[in-house]
N, C-alpha and C positions, 0 to 999 in steps of 0.2 A: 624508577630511578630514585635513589634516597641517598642525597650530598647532605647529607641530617649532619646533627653535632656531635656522632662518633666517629663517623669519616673523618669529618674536619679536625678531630681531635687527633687522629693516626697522622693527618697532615701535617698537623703543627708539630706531635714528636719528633716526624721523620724532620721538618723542619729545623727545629732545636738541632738535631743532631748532626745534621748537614751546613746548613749556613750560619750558624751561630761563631763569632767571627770573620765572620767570611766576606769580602770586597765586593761590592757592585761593578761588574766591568762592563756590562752595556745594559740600554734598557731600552727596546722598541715598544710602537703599540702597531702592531700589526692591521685589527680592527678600532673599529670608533669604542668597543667599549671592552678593549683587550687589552692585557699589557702582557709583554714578554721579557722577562728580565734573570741577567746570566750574572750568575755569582761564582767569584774564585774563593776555593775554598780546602785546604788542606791536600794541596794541587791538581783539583778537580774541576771543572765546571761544569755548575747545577744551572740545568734552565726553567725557570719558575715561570710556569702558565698563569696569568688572572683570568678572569673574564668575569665581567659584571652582564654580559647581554640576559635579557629578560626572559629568554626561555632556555637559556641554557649557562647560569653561574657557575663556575666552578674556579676550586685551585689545586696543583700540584705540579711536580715536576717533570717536564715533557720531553721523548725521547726525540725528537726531530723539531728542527725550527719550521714557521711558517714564513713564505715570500713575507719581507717588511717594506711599506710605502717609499717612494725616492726622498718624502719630502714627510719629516716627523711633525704629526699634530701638536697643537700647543703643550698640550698636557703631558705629552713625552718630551718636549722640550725645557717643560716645567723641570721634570722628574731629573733629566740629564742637568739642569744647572746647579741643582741644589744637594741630591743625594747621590751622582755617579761618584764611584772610588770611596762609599760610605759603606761603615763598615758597621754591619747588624751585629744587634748589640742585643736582642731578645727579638723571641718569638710567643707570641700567647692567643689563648681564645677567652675572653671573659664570661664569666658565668656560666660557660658552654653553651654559648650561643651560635649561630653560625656565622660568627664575625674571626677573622684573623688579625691580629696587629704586629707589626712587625716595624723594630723603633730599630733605629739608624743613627750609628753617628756621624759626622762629617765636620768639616771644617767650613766657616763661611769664609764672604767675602775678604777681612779684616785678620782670619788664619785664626781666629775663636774655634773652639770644640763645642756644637752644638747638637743635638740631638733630635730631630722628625722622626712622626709616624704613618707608616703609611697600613692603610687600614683597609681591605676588601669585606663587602657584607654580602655573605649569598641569599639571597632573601628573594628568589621569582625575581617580579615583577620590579620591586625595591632596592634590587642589589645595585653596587655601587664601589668604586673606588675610590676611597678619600685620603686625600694627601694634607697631616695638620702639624702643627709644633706638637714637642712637647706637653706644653702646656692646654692643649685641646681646640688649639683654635684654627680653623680650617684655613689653608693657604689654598685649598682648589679642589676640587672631585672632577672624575670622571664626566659625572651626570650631575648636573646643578637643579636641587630640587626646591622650589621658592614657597612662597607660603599658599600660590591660587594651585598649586599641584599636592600640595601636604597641607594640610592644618595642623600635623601634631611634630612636622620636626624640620626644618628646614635645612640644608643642605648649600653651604655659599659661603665662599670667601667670606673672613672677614667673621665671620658664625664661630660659635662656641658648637665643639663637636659632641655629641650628646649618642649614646647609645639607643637603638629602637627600645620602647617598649620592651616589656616582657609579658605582659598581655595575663597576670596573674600564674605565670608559670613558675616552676622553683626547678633548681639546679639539680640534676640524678646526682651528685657529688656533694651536697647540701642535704639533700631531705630525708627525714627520720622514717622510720617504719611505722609509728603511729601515724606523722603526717601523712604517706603516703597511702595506707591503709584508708586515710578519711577523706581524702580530695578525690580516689579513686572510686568507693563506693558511693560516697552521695553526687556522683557525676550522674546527670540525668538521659543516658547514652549509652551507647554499647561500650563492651571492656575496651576496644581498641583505641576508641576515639577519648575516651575517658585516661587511657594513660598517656596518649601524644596532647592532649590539652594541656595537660596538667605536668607535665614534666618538658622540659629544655632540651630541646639537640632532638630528643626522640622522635622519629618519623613512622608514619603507620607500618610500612615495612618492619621493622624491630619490634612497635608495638604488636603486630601480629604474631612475631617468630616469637615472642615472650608468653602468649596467649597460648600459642601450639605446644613449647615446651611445659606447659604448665598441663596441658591435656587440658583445655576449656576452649569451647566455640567464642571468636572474638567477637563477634556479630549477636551475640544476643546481650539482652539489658544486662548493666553492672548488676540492677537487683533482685536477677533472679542467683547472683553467687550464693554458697553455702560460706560460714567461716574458713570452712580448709579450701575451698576455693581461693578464697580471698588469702591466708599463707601460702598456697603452693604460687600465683601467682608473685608475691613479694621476693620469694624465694628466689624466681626464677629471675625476675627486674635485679635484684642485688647479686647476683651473679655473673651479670651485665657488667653491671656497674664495677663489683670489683677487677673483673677483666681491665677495664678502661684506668680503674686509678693505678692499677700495676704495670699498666702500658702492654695487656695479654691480646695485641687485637689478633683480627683473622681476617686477613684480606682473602678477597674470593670475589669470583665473577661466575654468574648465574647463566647458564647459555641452553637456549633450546635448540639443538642443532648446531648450527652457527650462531643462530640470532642470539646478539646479549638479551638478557631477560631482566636481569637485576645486579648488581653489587651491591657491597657491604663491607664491612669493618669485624662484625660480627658472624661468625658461623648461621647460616641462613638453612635450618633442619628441615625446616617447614617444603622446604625446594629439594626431597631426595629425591623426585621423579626425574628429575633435569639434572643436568652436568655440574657438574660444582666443580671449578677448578678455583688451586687455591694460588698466591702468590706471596713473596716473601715483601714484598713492599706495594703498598696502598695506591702509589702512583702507575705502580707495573698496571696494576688491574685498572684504573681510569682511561690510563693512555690508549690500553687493550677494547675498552670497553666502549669508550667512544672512537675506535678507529675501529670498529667491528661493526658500529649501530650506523658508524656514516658510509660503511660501504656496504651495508644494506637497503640503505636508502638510496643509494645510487643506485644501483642495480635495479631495486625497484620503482624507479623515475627512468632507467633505462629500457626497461621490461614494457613499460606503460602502453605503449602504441602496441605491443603482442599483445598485450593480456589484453586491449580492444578488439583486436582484430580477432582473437580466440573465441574471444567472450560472444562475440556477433555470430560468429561462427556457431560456435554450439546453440547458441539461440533459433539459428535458422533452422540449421541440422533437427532440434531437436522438434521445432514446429511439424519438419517436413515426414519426423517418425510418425509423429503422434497423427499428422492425416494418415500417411500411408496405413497406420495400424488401422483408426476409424474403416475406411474403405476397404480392409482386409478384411474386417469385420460384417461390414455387408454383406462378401461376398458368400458369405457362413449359409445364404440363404438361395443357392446356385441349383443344388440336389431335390430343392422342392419344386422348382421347375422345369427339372429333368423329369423329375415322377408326373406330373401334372402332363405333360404332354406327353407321359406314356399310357396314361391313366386313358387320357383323352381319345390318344388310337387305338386302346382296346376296349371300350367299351361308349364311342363316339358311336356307332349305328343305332345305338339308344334315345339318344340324346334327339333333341327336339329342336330345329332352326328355331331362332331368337330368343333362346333358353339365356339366362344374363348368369345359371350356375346349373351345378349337378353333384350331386352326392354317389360316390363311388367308392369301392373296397380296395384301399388299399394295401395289398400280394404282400409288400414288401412287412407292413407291419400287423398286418389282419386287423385293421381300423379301418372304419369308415371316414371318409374325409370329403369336404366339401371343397369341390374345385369352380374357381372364379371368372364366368365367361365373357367376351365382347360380341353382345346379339348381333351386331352392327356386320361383323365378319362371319365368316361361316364356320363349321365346328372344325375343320384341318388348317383354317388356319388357325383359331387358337391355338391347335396343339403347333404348328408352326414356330406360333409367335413364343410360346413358351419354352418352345428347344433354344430359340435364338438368344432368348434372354440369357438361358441355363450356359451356353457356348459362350457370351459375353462375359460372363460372370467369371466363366473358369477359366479362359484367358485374363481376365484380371486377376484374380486367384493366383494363378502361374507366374507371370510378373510381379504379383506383391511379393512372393515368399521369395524373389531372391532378392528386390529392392528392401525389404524392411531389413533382410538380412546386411546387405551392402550398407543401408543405413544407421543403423545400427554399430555395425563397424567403424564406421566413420563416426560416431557421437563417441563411440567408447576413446577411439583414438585423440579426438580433439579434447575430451576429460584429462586424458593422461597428458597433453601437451599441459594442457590449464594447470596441474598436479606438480608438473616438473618446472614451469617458471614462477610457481609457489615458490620450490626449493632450493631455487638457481642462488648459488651463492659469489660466484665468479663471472666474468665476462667470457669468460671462453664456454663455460658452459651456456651461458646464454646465448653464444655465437650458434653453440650446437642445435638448441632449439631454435633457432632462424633457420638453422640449414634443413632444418626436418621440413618447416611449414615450406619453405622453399621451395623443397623437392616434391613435396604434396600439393601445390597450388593454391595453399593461402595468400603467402604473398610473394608479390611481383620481386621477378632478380634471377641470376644463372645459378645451377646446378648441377654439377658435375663438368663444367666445362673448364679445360686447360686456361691457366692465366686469367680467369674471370673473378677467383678467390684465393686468399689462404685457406687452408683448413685450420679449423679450430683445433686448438688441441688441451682437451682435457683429461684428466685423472678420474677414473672412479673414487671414489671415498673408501678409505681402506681402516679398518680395523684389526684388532688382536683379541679374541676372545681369551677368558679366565685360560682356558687350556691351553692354549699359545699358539691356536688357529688359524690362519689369513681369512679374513670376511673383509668381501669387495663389493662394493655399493655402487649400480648405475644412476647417476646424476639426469638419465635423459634415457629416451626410447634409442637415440642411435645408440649412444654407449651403452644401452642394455645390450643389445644384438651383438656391441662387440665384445663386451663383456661375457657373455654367454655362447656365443657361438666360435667367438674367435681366441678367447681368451683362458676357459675354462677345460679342463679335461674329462674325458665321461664319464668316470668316477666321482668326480666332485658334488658336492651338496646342492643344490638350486631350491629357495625358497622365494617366495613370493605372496603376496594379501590375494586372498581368495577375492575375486568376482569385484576388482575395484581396481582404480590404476594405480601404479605402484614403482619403485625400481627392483631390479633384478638383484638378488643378493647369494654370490657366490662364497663359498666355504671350500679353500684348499686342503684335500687329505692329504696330500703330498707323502703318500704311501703309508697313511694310517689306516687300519680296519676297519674301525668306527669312529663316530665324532660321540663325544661322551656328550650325554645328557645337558649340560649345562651349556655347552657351545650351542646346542638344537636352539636348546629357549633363547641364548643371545644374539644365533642369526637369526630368529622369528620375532625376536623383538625391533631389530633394525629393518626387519622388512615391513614388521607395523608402521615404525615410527615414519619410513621415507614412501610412504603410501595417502592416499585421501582419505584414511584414517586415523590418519594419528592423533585428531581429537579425539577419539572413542575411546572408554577406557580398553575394550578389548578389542582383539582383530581377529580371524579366523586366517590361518595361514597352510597354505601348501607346502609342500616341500618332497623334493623326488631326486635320484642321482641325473644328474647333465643330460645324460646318455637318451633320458627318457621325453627331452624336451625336442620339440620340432617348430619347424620354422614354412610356414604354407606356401605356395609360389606366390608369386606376388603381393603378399602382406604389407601390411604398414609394420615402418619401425617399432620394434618393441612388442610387436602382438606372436607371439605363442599356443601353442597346442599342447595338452600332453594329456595319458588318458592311467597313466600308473602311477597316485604321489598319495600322498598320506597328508593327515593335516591337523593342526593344532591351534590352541588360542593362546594368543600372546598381545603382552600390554606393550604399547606402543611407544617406549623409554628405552631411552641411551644412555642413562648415568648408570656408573659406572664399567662400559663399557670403553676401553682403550681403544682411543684413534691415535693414527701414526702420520703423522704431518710431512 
C-alpha cells in the first residue's frame, strides 16, 4: 500500500476542486483518531475521511458515513465551536510531503474574520491531526506528542507548529537533473531505496515501477549502473514528475483476483500480470480498495476456525496415507513366502530335521535360493508357517489398495476444500464450503434436512473472453458439480489444472463450432489462476467437451473422471480478462 506524496497530491487537486469555497456543515470523529467531515459545496456534499491511526493513515473523500458516537470527543467539539460553517479558503501539500493543510475561514466569538488550519500528517506511526491558527501555533491535535515521546518536535497546545523533518530529502518538483543524477548514484544502496531516500512523497512502489520502466533491476547496487543506465532512469523519474506538475495522474487499483494488491496515482506497468483497473477519481480507488482489503479480512477471520479444522484434517489424512503406503510397502514381500513354502513341499523330503536353512532351485526364476528355517518346528510346518505369513500379507495387500485409494481420495478432496477457502471471497460462498464439510463429517451441524438451513446461494464467477465467450468459474466443489453437471450443455468446453485442485471452468458455445484459439488460452488461464497453482508461473491444463466428463457414484463434491481431453500450459493471470459483475 503506497499513500506516498503522489496520492496525496491527486488528493489535494481533487480537493482544490471540490471544496475550495465550500462550507463546513458537520464534522464527527467517528474513531479516537478519525475525523469525518461534510462540506457543502457547489450544491454537493463532499464527505472528507481523516484518519491519523497508526497503521492505517489516510485522506479522501468517502462514499458512505460511518456509525458516529452519541456523545462527541473533545476534539470534535474543539473542531464544531471554532471552524463549523467555515468556509476553505485553500488546500495544499507542502514541499510534497505527506502532510495536507487545509486553511478555513470563519468568523469568531466578537463576528472577526479569522482564518485556522487544520493540518493531517500521514506519517505510520507519527500521523496526526493538528488543529492551529494561522499563525502556526497549535490550538490542539488529535494525538498530543510531548517532548518524553519526541525529542525533535513536540505536538501541544500552546506549541509553535513546525513541519517534520525532511530527513535530507528534496522536493520531485524542486530537483535538478544534475542533482538528482548525484544524490542517486553516490547512494550507497540499491536503485530503489537510493530514489525513495533521496526524493519526497516517493515510495518504494513508484520507486520500483521507475526502475522497471527504465528496463534496470531495482535491487542491485546504484554502482553497478552504466551512464545510459543512470539517463534512462532520470528520463523515466521526470516523466513522473511532469505527469504530477500537469495534474496527468492515473488512478488505478491493483487486484489479484479480488484481493487489492496495490494502488497508485501513477500507472503501475510493473503489475501487467494482475488486473489493473482504472478509475477516473483517486478517492473511487481508495474507498474501492480499502472496502475490498477489509472484506477480505473478514472473510478470512471468518474462515479461521475452517481453515483449522481443514488444516488438522489434511494433517491427519495425510499421516494416515503415508502408514498405509509404508505397510503397502511391506507387503511387496508376500510372493516370497508363497515361493518359500512351495519351495519347502517340493523338495522338504531332502531336507534334514533341525536344518535352521536349505538351498533350493527356484522353477520360477532358475536361481538358487537360500530358504530360512525354525529347527525348533518340523519342516511342513515351516512350509506351513510361510503360506500363513504369504495369506496374511495378501489380505493386507487387498485392503490396502482400496484404503490408500479411499485415502487418498479423501486427502485430495480436503486439498481442494483448503484451495477454495483460499479463494472464498463472499459469505455465501463460504457458507458453501461449510455446507460441503458438513455433508462430509468434518463438522458437526444438519445436512440436507428441511428447516435446519438456508441454502447458501452463490454465483459462480463469470467472465467474457476477447471473443465474446461466457467463461464460468466454480467458486467451490459444490458449485463445481453444479456448474458442470447441472449447468453446462455437452457441447461446452470444460477445462481444469491437471492433477491439483482446482474450480471448474466452463466456456459457453452457445452454437458456435469452435472456440478460437485465444478464448482456449483465456479459459486455461482462469482455470490456472482459480487452482493451487496460481503461484507457479505455469500450469498444465486439461480441457475436453462437457459430454466427456463424468461423475462416480458416490464421489465427493467436485471429483470428476474423464478419460478423452487434451491439455495445455497456461500462466495462471486474469488481467486483462473481463469479468461481469
Amino acid at each position: 500500500m503506497a499513500f506516498d506524496g503522489i496520492v496525496i497530491s491527486n488528493v489535494v487537486r481533487d480537493m482544490k476542486e471540490k471544496l475550495i469555497d465550500g462550507r463546513i456543515y458537520k464534522i464527527y470523529q467517528p474513531e479516537k483518531d478519525e475525523l469525518n467531515i461534510v462540506i457543502k459545496n457547489n450544491r454537493e456534499n463532499y464527505r472528507l475521511l481523516m484518519s491519523a491511526d497508526a497503521s492505517l493513515p489516510l485522506i479522501y473523500f468517502q462514499q458512505s458515513a460511518k456509525e458516529n458516537p452519541m456523545t462527541a470527543p473533545n476534539f470534535c467539539m474543539l473542531l464544531r465551536k471554532h471552524i463549523n460553517n467555515g468556509r476553505i479558503v485553500d488546500v495544499y501539500q507542502p514541499g510534497f510531503e505527506r502532510i495536507v493543510v487545509m486553511v478555513i475561514e470563519h468568523l469568531d466569538e466578537l463576528g472577526d474574520l479569522k482564518r485556522k488550519k487544520l493540518i493531517i500528517e500521514i506519517m505510520g506511526k507519527h500521523s496526526n491531526i493538528i488543529f492551529a491558527t494561522d499563525e502556526n501555533v497549535i490550538i490542539d491535535s488529535i494525538k498530543h506528542i510531548s517532548h518524553m515521546v519526541s525529542s525533535v518536535r513536540e505536538v501541544l497546545p500552546g506549541r509553535t507548529y513546525e513541519y517534520p523533518p525532511a530527513g535530507g530529502k528534496v522536493s520531485p518538483l524542486e530537483i535538478e537533473r544534475g542533482d538528482f543524477i548525484e544524490r542517486v548514484s553516490s547512494s550507497p544502496t540499491n536503485i530503489i531505496k537510493a530514489i525513495y531516500q533521496n526524493i519526497t512523497g516517493f515510495s518504494p512502489v513508484v520507486a520500483s515501477e521507475i526502475t522497471y520502466r527504465a528496463g534496470l533491476d531495482g535491487n542491485m547496487p546504484v554502482d553497478s549502473m552504466s551512464e545510459a543506465d543512470v539517463a534512462r532512469l532520470y528520463d523515466e523519474f521526470a516523466g513522473i514528475v511532469s505527469d504530477i506538475r500537469n495534474g496527468n495522474y492515473t488512478p488505478e487499483i491493483i487486484l489479484d483476483g479480488y484481493t487489492p494488491v496495490e494502488f497508485s496515482s501513477v500507472h503501475l506497468s510493473m503489475y501487467s500480470d494482475k488486473a489493473i483497473e482504472s478509475r477516473d477519481d483517486i478517492s473511487k480507488v481508495l474507498d474501492e480498495y480499502f472496502y475490498r482489503k477489509s472484506a477480505v479480512t473478514r472473510i478470512r477471520q471468518k474462515s479461521s476456525d475452517l481453515r483449522k479444522i481443514v488444516s488438522n484434517a489434511i494433517e491427519r489424512t495425510s499421516k494416515k496415507y503415508d502408514l498405509q503406503l509404508a505397510q503397502l510397502k511391506d507387503t511387496e514381500s508376500r510372493e516370497k513366502y508363497r515361493v518359500y513354502g512351495e519351495l519347502i513341499n517340493t523338495y522338504g523330503y531332502n531336507i534334514e530335521q533341525g536344518a535352521d536353512s536349505f538351498e533350493a532351485l527356484n522353477y520360477y526364476t532358475n536361481e538358487m535360493i537360500k530358504i530360512p528355517l525354525d529347527k525348533t518346528i518340523s519342516v511342513m510346518d515351516n512350509s506351513k508357517r510361510y503360506f500363513a505369513r504369504y495369506n496374511k500379507l495378501k489380505r493386507t495387500y487387498e485392503a490396502l489398495t482400496q484404503l490408500t485409494v479411499e485415502t487418498k481420495s479423501e486427502l485430495e478432496h480436503l486439498q481442494s476444500v483448503q484451495t477454495f477457502l483460499d479463494m472464498a471471497i463472499d459469505e455465501n460462498s463460504l457458507a458453501q464450503v461449510k455446507e460441503e464439510l458438513v455433508a462430509c463429517g468434518y463438522v458437526k451441524g444438519h445436512y440436507g434436512r428441511k428447516g435446519d438451513r438456508k441454502k447458501a446461494k452463490s454465483k459462480p464467477l463469470h467472465y467474457i473472453s476477447s471473443d465474446g465467450f461466457h467463461m464460468y468459474v466454480g467458486k467451490n466443489n459444490i458449485q463445481n458439480d453444479e456448474l458442470t453437471f447441472k449447468f453446462a450443455n455437452g457441447g461446452d468446453m470444460w477445462f481444469h489444472a491437471k492433477k491439483m485442485p482446482g474450480s471448474h471452468v466452463i466456456v459457453r458455445l452457445e452454437g458456435a463450432g469452435e472456440l478460437p484459439d485465444s478464448t482456449y488460452e483465456e479459459a486455461a488461464r482462469l482455470a490456472a489462476y482459480y487452482s493451487s497453482g496460481r503461484t507457479a508461473p505455469k500450469v498444465e491444463i486439461d480441457y475436453t467437451e462437457r459430454r466427456n466428463i463424468k461423475k462416480p457414484a458416490g464421489a465427493k463434491p467436485g471429483f470428476v473422471i474423464y478419460h478423452t481431453n487434451y491439455s495445455m500450459i497456461a500462466e495462471p493471470r486474469i488481467a486483462g480478462i473481463e469479468e461481469v459483475q
